[in-house]
C-alpha positions in Angstrom: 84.3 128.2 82.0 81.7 126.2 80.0 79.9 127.6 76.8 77.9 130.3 77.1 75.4 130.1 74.3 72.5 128.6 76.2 68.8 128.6 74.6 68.4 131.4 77.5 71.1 133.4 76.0 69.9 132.2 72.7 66.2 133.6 73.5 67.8 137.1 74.6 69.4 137.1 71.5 66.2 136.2 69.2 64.3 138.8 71.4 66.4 141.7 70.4 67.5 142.8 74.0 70.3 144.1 74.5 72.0 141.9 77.6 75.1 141.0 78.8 76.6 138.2 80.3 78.6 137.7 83.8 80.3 134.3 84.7 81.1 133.2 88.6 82.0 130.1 90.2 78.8 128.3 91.0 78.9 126.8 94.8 76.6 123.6 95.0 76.9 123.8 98.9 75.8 127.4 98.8 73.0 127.3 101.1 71.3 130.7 98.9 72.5 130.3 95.1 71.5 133.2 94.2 72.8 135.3 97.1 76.1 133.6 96.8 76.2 134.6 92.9 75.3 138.3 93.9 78.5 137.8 96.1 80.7 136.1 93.8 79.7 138.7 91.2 80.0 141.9 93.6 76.5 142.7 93.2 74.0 144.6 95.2 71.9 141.5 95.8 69.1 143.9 95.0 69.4 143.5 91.6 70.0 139.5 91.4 66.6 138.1 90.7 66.3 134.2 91.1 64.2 132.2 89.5 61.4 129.8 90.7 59.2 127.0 89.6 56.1 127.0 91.3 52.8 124.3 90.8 49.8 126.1 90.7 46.3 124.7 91.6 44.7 123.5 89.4 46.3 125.3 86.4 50.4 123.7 86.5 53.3 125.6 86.4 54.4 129.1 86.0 57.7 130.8 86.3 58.5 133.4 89.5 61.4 136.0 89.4 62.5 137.6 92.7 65.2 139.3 94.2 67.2 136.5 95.4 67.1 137.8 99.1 63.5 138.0 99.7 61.0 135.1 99.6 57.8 134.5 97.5 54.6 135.4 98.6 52.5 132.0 97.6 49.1 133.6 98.1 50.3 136.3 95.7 51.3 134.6 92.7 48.3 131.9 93.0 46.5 135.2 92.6 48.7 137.2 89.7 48.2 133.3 87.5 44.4 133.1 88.5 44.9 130.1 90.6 43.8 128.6 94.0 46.9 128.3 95.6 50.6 127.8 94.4 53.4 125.8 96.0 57.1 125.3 94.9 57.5 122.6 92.2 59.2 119.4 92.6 62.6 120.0 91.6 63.1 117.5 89.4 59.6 118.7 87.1 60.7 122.1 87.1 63.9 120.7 85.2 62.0 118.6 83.0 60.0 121.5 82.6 61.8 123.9 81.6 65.0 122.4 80.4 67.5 123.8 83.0 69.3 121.8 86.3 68.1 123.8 89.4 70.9 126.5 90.0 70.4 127.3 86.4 66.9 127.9 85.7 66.3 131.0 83.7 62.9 132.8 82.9 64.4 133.2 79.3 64.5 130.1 77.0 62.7 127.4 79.1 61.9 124.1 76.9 58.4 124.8 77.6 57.8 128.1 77.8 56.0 129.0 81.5 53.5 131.9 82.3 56.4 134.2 83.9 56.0 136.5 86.9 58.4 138.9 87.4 58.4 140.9 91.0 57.4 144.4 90.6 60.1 145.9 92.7 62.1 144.9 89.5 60.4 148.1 87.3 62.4 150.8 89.5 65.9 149.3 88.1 67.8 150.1 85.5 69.0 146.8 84.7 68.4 143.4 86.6 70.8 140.4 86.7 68.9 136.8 86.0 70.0 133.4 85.9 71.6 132.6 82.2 70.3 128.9 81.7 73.3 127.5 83.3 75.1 127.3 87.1 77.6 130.2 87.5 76.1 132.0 84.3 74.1 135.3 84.4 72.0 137.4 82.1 71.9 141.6 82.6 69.4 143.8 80.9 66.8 145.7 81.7 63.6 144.6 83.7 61.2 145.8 80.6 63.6 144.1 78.2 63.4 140.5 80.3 59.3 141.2 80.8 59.0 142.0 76.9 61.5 138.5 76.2 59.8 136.3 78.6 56.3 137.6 77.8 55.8 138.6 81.4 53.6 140.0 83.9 55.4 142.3 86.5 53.4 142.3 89.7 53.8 142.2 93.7 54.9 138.4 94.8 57.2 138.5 97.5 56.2 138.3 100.7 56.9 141.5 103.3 
């Protein structure tokens, strides 16, 4: 597998957290990443949380984390980031943005760091599993430990 000292793992580590790591085999064709690395992993994909780029109006970007088998609620995080409305970022700004290829975008160590959102149905865990900063690599800790990390707000954004 490739190296797994990535400025996510790198901002875990300068955060104090305590994490851990897991590695899979990232699927490009995978039609859900993030379901297929709660698979690959043989994880509850209850506690895989992907991350998303979304634009806000008017106010740019900000960072969304959600279990990766439910779907964002728009309305919601335009709200939780003070904004009109919110829609998914262009692919290719979100990794400009933040410094990761899509499949690999972590909350944790972005180039520019993003207002982060993290779904409140996170706080009930005991530990959470998040993207690592790189396809196939995974960060576990603890859903207070990633909020304190990422300077996040943990709030209701998927959609039911």
């Amino acid at each position: 597998m490739a190296a797994k000292v990535t400025p996510a793992v790198n901002a875990a580590k300068a955060a104090g957290v305590a994490f851990r790591l897991l590695e899979y085999a990232y699927d490009p064709s995978a039609d859900a990443i993030g379901l297929h690395a709660a698979e690959s992993l043989g994880l509850d994909p209850a506690i895989v949380y992907k991350t998303l780029i979304v634009q806000l109006e008017p106010r740019g970007l900000a960072c969304a984390v959600i279990p990766v088998a439910a779907k964002l609620d728009l309305k919601a995080i335009a709200a939780a980031a003070g904004a009109k409305k919110a829609d998914l970022a262009d692919p290719a700004l979100a990794e400009k943005t933040t410094g990761f290829l899509v499949g690999g975008i972590s909350p944790l160590g972005q180039k520019k760091a993003l207002p982060t959102f993290i779904d409140a149905s996170a706080g009930g865990l005991p530990e959470m599993v998040v993207n690592g900063g790189r396809r196939g690599l995974q960060i576990v800790l603890a859903p207070a430990d990633l909020a304190t990390a990422a300077k996040a707000t943990v709030c209701a954004i998927v959609a039911h």
